[in-house]
Steps between C-alpha positions, in 0.01 A plus 500: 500500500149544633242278672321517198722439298680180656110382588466472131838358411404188708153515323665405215729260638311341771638161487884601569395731754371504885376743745552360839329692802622640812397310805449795688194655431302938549189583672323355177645153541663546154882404446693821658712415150572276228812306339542446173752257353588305197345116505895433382663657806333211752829273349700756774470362803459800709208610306331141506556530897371818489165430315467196680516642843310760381183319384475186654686537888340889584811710384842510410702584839175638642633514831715754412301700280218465781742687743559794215149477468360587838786748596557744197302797515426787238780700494760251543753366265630169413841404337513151321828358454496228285146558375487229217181555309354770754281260797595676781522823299124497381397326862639867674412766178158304502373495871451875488494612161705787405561557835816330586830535294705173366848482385572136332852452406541165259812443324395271244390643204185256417381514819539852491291496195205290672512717787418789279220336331352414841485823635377646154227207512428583881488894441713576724840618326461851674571390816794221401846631410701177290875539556663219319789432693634251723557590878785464643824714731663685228418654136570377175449142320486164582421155349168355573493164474167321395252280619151447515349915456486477902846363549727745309755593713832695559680204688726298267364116483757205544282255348234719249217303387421759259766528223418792350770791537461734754412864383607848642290690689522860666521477856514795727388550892107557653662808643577631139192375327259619806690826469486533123156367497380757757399286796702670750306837422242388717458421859252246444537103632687313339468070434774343386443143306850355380584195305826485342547158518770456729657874436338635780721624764631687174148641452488583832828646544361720204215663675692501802442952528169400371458277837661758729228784413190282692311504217508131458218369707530104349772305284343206347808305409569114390717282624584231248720232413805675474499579854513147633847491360814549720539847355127567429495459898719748569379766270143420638663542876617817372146643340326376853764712682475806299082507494566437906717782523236708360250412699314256292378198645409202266228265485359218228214343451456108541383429123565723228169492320273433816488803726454481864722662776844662453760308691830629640768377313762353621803378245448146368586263167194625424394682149234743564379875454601688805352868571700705680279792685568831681306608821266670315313183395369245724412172345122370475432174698416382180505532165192297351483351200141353311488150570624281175735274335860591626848428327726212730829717500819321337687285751809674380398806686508305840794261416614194722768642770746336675422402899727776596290768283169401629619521856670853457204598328286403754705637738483847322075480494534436875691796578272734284159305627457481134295171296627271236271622297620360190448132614121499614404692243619184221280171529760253424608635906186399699456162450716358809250322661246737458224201467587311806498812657156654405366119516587459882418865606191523318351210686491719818261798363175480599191524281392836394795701558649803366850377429790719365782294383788774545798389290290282311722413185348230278147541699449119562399570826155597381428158329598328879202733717161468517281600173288700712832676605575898369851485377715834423882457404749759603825492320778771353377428177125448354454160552113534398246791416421490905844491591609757757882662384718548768829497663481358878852603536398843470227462722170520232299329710148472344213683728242189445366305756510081459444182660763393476905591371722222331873583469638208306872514433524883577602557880854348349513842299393790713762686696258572788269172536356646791335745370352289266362308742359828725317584174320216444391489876330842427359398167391163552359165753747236352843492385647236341902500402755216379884605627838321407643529915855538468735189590833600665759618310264518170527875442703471224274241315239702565647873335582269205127407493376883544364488812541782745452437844585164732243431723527180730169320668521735811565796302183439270275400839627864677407676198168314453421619905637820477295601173136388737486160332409152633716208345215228431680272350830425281530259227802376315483525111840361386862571529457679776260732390216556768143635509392716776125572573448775708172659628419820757522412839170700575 
């Protein structure tokens, strides 16, 4: 079917029917491409989430799609496993028209249907091949048990909340349906987005000659729920060994729909996108998103963990200098003490300054300094339209000059505190820091709490001197938290 011809079909049933608009936008500002969906199908809840996120919180896993955005290039091609209704298909065959080759493979039949219409609405059906087929290690059939139209999936369900009777589906390997579909012909880039719910290390084991050729510059691959079980774990193990032995390493980004800087990843409890990337691609420092409204991410992709988890966990992000990303980037994390913190330490900025509040969480710090103060939060997510995205683990120090640098409940989580602290020297008159010192024999405690390095009084007063700092003056907050006001000795 036509443009034209669907265009008029919803003419003349305009009340059942919705176009929803991309959130990525051309050179002209206009939607780079359009949904279209039945009113009816918002009762599934992957399409309500979809439209919600969409419209109202700046795009459906736009982190994600911002990283195929800014890397795919004309000529390249891009394989969508799992492709649903066709949002990451029309986000690659739309961000250079014509010029980049998609293969979606869906295995449900209605979503295979949508899918069509939306690259039939979208114009683009020349450059998207449909396979419907599920993905898997092997050829043949398999049941598909159902769920909402984003949760079908190959895994059999112990406790279905859908009742309906599984149906059977074709299911075959990338390697075959690449190969049949002609994208090994070429010798152009490849991207990879899979989503299989929870039948990926069967996906990938799949494209596994696919992998080997070093055509795949980036797998954009979801880790979900199933993998947080005992044998979900292991497969998941299993994927992060095999994309390791190929030379992949793997990254995620702190919120799924808010941008801002890819993050090593380091295994967690954690649900989350993770893209795996060859050498060939070197990850922006960030990936910016416009400032709006942004979805608060279900606690059950960050579940409660046992002390022993946390700590191991912890322990992991240590080794790889890697941030708990996932936990600053939810609010319902940054409220321990945060106001007696920014009330205490905002007390000692002087009038008129240029104060960044690196780490700044919640931002109360800029109702506790002076009105006639200029305040600029830096976080690893968007905290506000002025907020500056980074990761101080990976050294993104902003180039800005200030009056003065507040670090308020972040010198706990940086794996090399010093250089912090030698930054801030270069890049400002006044620092002012709050630090948990480390009691004896409190390491333990303090891996459970997330912190990463144990610093005592004297290690904290060396580091201060060392980094060209005067200690002016240190005040106790509570529970042995301390505030430490440093200026330059010149």
């Amino acid at each position: 079917m036509t443009r034209e011809k669907i265009l008029k079909a919803l003419e003349n049933h305009a009340d059942t029917w919705m176009q929803i608009p991309s959130v990525f936008r051309d050179k002209s500002g206009a939607p780079e491409f359009e949904m279209v969906l039945a009113k009816s199908e918002m009762k599934d809840v992957g399409v309500s989430s979809l439209v919600f996120r969409e419209t109202k919180t700046g795009g459906f896993e736009y982190a994600s799609r911002a990283f195929l955005h800014a890397h795919l290039q004309p000529n390249d091609m891009f394989i969508d496993v799992g492709a649903h209704f066709g949002l990451y298909t029309l986000t690659a065959a739309l961000k250079f028209p014509g010029k980049i080759k998609v293969l979606a493979i869906e295995p449900h039949p209605l979503n295979v249907s949508r899918l069509r219409m939306w690259t039939e609405f979208n114009e683009c059906s020349a450059s998207v091949t449909i396979v419907e087929c599920a993905a898997s290690d092997r050829s043949g059939h398999s049941l598909l048990r159902l769920d909402s139209s984003m949760g079908h999936s190959l895994l059999p369900r112990t406790n279905p909340v859908d009742k309906r009777a599984p149906i059977k589906v074709a299911i075959d390997t990338v390697d075959n349906i690449a190969s049949k579909a002609g994208f090994t012909d070429y010798d152009g880039r490849i991207f990879l987005k899979i989503d299989t719910e929870g039948h990926e290390l069967q996906t990938i084991k799949g494209a596994i000659e696919l992998l080997k050729t070093g055509r795949v510059a980036a797998i954009i691959w979801e880790k979900g729920h199933f993998h947080i079980t005992p044998e979900g774990m292991k497969e998941f193990v299993d994927i992060m060994n095999i994309l390791r032995d190929l030379g992949y390493d793997s990254f995620r980004f702190p919120h799924e729909d808010m941008g801002g800087p890819l993050i090593p990843y380091v295994i967690s409890h954690e649900s989350c996108n993770i893209i795996s990337l060859d050498s060939s691609i070197a990850p922006r420092p960030n990936y910016e998103k416009p400032w709006g409204a942004h979805c608060s991410m279900s606690s059950s992709m960050r579940p409660k963990a046992a002390d022993e988890v946390t700590k191991a966990y912890t322990e992991r992000l240590i080794a790889a200098k890697s941030t708990d990303c996932g936990r600053w980037s939810r609010w319902d994390h940054l409220h321990s003490e945060s106001d007696i913190r920014a009330g205490l330490a905002g007390q000692f900025v002087p009038e008129h300054s240029k104060v960044l509040d690196a780490g700044a969480g919640m931002m109360l710090l800029r109702d506790y300094i002076p009105e006639t103060c200029i305040y600029t939060p830096l976080d690893i997510v968007a905290r506000s339209r002025k907020c500056i995205v980074a990761d101080l683990n990976q050294h993104q120090y902003p180039d800005q000059k200030y009056d003065v640098i507040m670090g308020l409940f972040i010198i706990e989580f940086l794996h090399e505190p010093e250089e912090f602290l030698k930054w801030a020297y270069k890049s400002s008159n006044k620092l002012i820091f709050t630090y948990y010192p480390a009691r004896p024999n409190s390491e333990r405690d303090r891996r459970i709490a997330g912190l990463f390095n144990d610093l005592g009084h004297k290690e904290i007063a060396e580091m201060i001197e060392l980094s060209g700092w005067k200690l002016l003056k240190m005040t106790g907050i509570s529970a042995g938290q301390i505030c430490y006001q440093c200026e330059k000795k010149d």
